[in-house]
N, C-alpha and C positions, 0 to 999 in steps of 0.2 A: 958757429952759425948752424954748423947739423946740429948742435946738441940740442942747442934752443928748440928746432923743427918738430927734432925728433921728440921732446916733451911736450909741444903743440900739441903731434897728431897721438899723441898717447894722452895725453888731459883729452881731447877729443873721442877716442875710441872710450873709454873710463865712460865719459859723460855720455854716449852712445850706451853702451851697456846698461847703466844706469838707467838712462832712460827703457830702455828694454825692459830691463827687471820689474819697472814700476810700470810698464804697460799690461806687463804679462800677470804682473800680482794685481793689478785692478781689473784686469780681466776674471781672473781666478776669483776675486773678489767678489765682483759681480754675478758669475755664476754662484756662485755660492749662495750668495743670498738668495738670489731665482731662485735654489733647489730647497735651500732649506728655510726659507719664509715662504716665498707666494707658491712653490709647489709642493710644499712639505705636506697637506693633507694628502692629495692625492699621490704622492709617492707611499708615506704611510700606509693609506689603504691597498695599497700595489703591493706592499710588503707582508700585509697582513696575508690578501688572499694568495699570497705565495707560500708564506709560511703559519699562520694559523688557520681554523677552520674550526667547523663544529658538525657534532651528531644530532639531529632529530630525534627525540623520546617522545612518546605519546601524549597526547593534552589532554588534561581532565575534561569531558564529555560532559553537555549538557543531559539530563535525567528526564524521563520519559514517563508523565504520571496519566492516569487515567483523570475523567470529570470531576471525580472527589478527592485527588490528593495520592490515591493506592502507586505506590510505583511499580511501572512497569517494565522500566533498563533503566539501570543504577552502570554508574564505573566505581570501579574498587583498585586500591592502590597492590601492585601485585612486582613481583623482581622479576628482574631477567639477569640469565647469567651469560657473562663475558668471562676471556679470559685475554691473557698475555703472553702468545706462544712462546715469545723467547727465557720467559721465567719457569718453563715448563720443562722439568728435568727427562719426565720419563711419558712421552703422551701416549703409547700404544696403551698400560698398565695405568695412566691414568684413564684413559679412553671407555675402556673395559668397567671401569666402575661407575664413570658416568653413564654408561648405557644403563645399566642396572634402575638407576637411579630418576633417570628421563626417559624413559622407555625410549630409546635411540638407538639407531646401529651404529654399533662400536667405530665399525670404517667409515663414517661419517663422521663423526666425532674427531677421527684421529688424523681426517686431513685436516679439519678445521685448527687443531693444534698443531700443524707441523706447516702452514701454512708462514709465511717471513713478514707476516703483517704484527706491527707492538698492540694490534686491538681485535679480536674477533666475538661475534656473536656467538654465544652454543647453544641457544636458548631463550626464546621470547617469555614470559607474562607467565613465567612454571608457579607450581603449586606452593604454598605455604610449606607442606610436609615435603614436599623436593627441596625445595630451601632449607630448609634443617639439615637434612640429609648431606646436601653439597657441605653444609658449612661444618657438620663433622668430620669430614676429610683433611679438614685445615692443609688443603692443598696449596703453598705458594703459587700465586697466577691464576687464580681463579676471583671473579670479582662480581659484584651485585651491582645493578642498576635500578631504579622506580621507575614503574609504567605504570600506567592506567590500561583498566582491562573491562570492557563491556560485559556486563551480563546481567540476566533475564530470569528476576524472581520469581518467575509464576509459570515457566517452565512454557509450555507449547501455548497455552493463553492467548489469542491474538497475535500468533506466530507472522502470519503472512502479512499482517499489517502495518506491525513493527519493522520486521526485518531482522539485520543482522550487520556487526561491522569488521572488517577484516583484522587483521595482527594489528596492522597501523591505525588502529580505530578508523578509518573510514568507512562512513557507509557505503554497504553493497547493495542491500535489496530493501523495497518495503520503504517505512517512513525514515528511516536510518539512511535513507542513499537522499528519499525527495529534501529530507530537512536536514542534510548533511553540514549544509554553512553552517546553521543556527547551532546545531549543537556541538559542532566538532573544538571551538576555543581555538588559542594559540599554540602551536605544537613546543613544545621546551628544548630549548637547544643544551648540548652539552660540550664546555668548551673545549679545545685540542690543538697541541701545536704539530709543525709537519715536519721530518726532519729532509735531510738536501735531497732525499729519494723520494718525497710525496706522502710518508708513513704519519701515519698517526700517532701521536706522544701526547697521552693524559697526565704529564706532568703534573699540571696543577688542579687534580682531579677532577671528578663532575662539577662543574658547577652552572646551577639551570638559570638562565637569561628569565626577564618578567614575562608573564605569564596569565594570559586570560582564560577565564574557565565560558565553556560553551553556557549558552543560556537552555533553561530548562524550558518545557514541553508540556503543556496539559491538553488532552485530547478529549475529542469530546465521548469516547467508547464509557461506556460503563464498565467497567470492573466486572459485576455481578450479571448484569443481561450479557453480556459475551460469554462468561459460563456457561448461562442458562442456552444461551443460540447453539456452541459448541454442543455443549452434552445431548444437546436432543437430536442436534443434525448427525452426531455419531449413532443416537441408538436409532435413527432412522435409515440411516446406510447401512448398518448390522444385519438392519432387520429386512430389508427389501434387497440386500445383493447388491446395491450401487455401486456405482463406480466413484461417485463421488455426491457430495454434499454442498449447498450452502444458501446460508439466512443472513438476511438484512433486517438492522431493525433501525427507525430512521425515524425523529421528532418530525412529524408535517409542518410543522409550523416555522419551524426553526434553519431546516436542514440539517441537525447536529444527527451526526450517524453514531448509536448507544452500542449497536454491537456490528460486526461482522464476522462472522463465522465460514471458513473452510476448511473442511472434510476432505480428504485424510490432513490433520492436523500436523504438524512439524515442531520442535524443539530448536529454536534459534543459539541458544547455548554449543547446540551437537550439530550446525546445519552442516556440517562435512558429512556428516552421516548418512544423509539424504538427498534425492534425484533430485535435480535443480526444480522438477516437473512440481513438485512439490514445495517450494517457494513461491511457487505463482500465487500471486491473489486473484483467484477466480473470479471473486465477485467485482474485478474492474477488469482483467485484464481478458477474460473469456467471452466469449458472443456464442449467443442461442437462440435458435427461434423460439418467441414467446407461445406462440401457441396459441388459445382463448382467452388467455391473460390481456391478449392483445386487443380484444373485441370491445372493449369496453372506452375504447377510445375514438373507434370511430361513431358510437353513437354518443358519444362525449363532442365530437363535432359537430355532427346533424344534430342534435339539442340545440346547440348555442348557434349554430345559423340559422332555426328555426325550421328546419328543411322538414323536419319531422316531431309530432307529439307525442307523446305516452302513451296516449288513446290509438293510434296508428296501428292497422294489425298486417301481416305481411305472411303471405303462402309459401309455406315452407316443403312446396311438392313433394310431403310423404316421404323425405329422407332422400331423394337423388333429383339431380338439376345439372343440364349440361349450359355450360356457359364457356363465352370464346372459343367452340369449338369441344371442350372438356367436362367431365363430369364433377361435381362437387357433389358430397354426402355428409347425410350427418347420422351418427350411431344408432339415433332411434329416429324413424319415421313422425313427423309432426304435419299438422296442416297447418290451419291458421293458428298464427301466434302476434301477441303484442309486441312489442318495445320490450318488457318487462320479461315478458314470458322466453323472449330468443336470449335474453341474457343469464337467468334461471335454470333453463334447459343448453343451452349453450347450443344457440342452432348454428351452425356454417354457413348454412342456406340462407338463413334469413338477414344475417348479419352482413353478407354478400350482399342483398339485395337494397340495404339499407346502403352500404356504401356507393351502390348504381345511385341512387338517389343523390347522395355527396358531390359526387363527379370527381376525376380524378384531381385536376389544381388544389381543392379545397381541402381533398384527404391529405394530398401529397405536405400541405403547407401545415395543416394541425400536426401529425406524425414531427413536425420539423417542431412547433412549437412545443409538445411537449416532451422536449431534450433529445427526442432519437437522433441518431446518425451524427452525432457527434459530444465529442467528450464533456462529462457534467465539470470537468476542471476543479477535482478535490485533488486531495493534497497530497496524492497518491503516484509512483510512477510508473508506466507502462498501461494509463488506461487506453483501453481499445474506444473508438469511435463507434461502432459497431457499423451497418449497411443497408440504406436504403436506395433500389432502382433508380437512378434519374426519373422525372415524371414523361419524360417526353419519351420512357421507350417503356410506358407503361402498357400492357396489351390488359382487354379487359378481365380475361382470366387471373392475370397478375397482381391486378388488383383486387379482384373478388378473393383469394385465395389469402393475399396481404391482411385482409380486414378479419380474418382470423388466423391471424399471426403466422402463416408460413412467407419464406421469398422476403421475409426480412431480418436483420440480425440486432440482437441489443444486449446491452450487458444488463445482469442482475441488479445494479446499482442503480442506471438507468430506469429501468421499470419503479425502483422501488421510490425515484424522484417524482416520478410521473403520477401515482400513485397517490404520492402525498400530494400534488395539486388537488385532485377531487378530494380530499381529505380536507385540507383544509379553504374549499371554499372558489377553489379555480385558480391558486397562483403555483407558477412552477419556481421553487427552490433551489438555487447550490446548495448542494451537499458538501456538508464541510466534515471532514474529520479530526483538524487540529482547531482546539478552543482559544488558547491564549498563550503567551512565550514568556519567560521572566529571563532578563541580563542574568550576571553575577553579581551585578551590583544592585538586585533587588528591583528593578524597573520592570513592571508587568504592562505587557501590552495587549489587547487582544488580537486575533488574530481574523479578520473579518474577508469574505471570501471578494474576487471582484467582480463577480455577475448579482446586483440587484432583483429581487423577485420579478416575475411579470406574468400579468395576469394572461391567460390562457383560454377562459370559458368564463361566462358570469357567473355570478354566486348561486343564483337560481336554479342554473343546468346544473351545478353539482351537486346541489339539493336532491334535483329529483331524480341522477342518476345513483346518487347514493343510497337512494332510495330503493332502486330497482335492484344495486348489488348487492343488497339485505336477503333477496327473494334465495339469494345462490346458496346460503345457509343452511335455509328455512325447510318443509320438509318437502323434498320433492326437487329441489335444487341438487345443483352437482356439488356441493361443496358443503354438504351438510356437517360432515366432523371437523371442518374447521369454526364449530360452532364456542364461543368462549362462556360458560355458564355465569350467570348473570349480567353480561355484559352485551350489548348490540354490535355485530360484526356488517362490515361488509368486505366483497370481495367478490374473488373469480378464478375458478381454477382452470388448469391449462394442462394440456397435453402434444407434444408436439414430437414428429418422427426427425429423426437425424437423417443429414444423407450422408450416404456410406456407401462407396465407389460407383459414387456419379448418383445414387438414385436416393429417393426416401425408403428406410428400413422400419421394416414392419416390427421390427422387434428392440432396434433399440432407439426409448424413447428418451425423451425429456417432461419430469412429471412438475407442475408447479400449482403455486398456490399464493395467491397478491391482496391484502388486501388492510381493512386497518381498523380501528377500535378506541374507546366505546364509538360508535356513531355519533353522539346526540355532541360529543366534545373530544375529538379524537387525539388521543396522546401518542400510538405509535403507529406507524406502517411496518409492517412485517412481510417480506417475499421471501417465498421458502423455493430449492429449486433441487429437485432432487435426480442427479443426472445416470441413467439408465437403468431403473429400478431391475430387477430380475422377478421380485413378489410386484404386488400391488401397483402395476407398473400405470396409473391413471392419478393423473393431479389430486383427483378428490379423495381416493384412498391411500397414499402415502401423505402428499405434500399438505395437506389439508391439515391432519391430524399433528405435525408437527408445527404446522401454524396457532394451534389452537392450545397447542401447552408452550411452548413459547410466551404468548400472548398473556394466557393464565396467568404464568409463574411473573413475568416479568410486572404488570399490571399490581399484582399482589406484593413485589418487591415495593415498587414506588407507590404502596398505599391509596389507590386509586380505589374509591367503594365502588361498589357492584351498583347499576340502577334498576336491579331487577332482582325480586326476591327468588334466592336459588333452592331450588325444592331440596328435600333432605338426600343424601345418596348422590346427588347430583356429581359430576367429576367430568374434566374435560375426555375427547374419546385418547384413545392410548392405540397403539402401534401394532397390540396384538388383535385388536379390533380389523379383521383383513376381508369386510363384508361387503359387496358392494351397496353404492349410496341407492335409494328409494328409489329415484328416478332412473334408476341403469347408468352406465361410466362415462357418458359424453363429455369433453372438456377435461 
């Protein structure tokens, strides 16, 4: 009877175990499947980011052409050298020769090889002839990579516009940092496994993941007028002691900016070489007081609200007038003068007087409509806004003094938008500086800015103020050498004092000259701004004369015929020409 029992409770425990066994195997079952069917990707990729990984190489860059095609930043396929410290027998005595060879210090070099990593950098984007060099060492552990490498065929050309891009191709400054999406592409990975310490193992060497190339860039600069703006705003800073330089040359019609030029010029190639001061693009990112440049605006608003005629003449009290309290002057003593005549001789006085007439709302609201005090939104970055007073803490002086450009601030670009509205006809322009984009895959789009023209003044009032800024030229005008032979000019030169510790300095100035050409069908605006002459230090005798060969050469590139027979001898003035204009140096 016990034995019977006793094989009961043992068939029993047996079939108990049993049972167990096949609870705990369909358990283990069941996980099993959970982990390697319904959670086998994301374990996967848990394994991957534990144990592979990958390196970043640089992306082929989209290419930066001017209006016709001319390139202006190219990328070129260039090595970098890595090595393998632990493949690396003797690094002090290898070290020593790569310095030689990368112009490096050796003790740089020789921690990077003693370093316990299976991958180190020694060397970004090095020269063709340093590549040779390394690979005649036939050093075991030393190893080549392809990158892309930025650079700028036409050397300082349009430096400040362009920009520049770091090691990693991104951009820094200039259109390289604004249009950094569009042309930077997909950066190339390079794959790598990681061993139980985190290290890098190029086991199954480079190899680069798909890969888009940045889309390319056509701007709307000219090639040859950015030359031409360059080369003259240098021989005009030579020549007059400046401190600095720069020209706008800018389609009225269009907005497409053909050149911009700033003095002292830079090498985006060598920018390490140079003060960062010197990266700036002046002609957005600087503000100045315009000066008489400015004048021609607010009778650009008394025209078009009729507040005043052509025929209109205004007492210009013989050169001294105290208004709000303050005196205002003008260079040469005048009495009565036109419309025509205060802009001609460039009165302060009278042009004061004409803005009393404006009332302050109406000055305040034109200044606003033709782009000041805030940004034209080209395609540029670090444009300044520049500054104008609130209207409600306008004092009357403030205003008199505004209306011939001091007590407010604008950048060079600004002016030269403004500019192109009376040019062509009373509409104000975005200034665009990129024209059109193309993919890699050949898809061209153009690039269209997002502020619509809008008109400004009637076509009328820009008739007949274009009319009057012909007089500035002509002889007896302040602005007679910026005269263009055979071609009708108008315009307005400017002079304006800096302040310098709290007050305006008598000595250093801002010399300018705005204006645009032929008249009768204006192809370009040109603002020249020549910042603290040491010679010729008055708009009409520096910044004039560099407007007027500018204008020339440029006019003569795009085959524009003269509408005026040009007498034999004739020749735009030239720089050494250092005489004052007929009428004396007002403006």
């Amino acid at each position: 009877m016990v034995t019977v029992q006793a094989r009961t409770e043992l068939k029993n425990s047996i079939r108990l175990c049993a049972l167990l066994f096949a609870v705990l195997f369909a358990v283990i079952g069941v996980r099993a499947w959970f982990l390697q069917i319904l959670r086998s990707p994301d374990l996967t990729r848990t394994l991957e980011r534990q144990y592979k990984t990958s390196v970043l190489l640089s992306p082929k860059r989209g290419t930066i052409y001017d209006r016709n095609g001319n390139e202006l930043a190219i990328s070129v396929q260039v090595e970098s050298l890595f090595a393998r410290p632990h493949m690396i027998s003797d690094p002090a005595g290898l070290s020593q020769r790569l310095a030689g060879i990368l112009n490096m210090e050796p003790d740089a070099i020789a921690d990077k090889l003693r370093e316990e990593k299976p991958f180190v950098w020694i060397a970004r984007k090095i020269t063709q002839q340093q590549a040779q060099a390394v690979r005649a060492l036939e050093e075991q552990g030393l190893e080549f990579a392809k990158e892309s490498k930025r650079t700028y065929p036409n050397g300082e050309l349009a430096g400040q516009v362009i920009g520049f891009t770091g090691l990693d191709s991104e951009g820094l400054e200039g259109l390289e940092f604004r249009m950094n999406e569009t042309l930077r592409g997909t950066p190339q990975r390079v794959a790598a496994s990681r061993d139980a310490r985190g290290r890098h193992l190029f086991s199954e060497g480079f190899c680069s993941s798909a890969q888009d190339d940045g889309s390319d860039i056509y701007l709307t600069i000219d090639k040859t007028i950015q030359y031409i703006a360059e080369k003259e705003m240098q021989a005009t800073v030579a020549a007059t002691g400046a401190k600095s330089g720069i020209a706008v040359v800018m389609d009225p019609w269009n907005g497409d900016v053909l050149a911009m030029a700033v003095v002292p010029l830079f090498d985006p190639n060598n920018y390490s070489q140079y003060g960062r001061d010197m990266w700036r693009n002046r002609a957005i990112a600087d503000v100045l007081e315009p000066g008489s440049t400015f004048k021609i605006f607010v009778v650009a608003a008394s025209l078009a609200e009729k507040i005043i005629t052509p025929e209109d003449t205004f007492f210009c009290e013989n050169g001294t007038f105290r208004i709000g309290g303050r005196t205002i002057s003008d260079v040469h003593p005048y009495g009565w003068l036109d419309v025509s005549g205060i802009i001609k001789h460039s009165s302060n006085i009278g042009v004061s007087k004409i803005s009393k007439h404006l009332g302050t709302p109406l000055f305040c609201d034109y200044i606003g409509r033709f782009g000041f005090a805030r940004p034209t939104g080209i395609e540029l970055p670090a444009e300044a806004s520049g500054y104008m007073p609130p209207s409600e803490r306008l004092s009357e002086h403030t205003r008199s003094v505004m209306a011939f450009g001091h007590s407010i601030s604008v950048t060079p670009l600004q002016l030269a938008q403004a500019y192109s509205a009376i040019a062509n006809g009373g509409v104000l322009i975005q200034p665009k500086v990129v024209k059109s984009t193309r993919t890699s895959d050949g898809e061209t789009r153009a690039y269209q800015p997002d502020a619509q023209g809008q008109r400004v003044i009637d076509h009328a009032s820009a008739q007949i103020l274009t009319e009057m800024m012909q007089t500035v030229v002509e002889q007896g005008g302040t602005g007679v050498k910026a005269a263009v032979p055979g071609f009708g000019v108008a315009g307005k030169t400017g002079t304006a004092r800096k302040i310098y510790n709290g007050t305006y300095s008598h000595n250093r100035l801002v010399a300018s000259f705005a204006g645009f050409c032929p008249v009768d069908n204006p192809r370009l605006t040109v603002v020249v701004i020549v910042d603290e002459p040491r010679t010729m230090t008055y708009g009409g005798q520096s910044a004039a004369p560099a407007f007027s060969r500018i204008a020339q050469q440029a006019l003569n590139y795009l085959n524009v015929a003269p509408r005026v027979q040009i007498a034999a001898g004739e020749a735009p003035s030239t720089i050494h020409d250092q005489g004052p204009p007929a009428a004396g140096r007002a403006g």
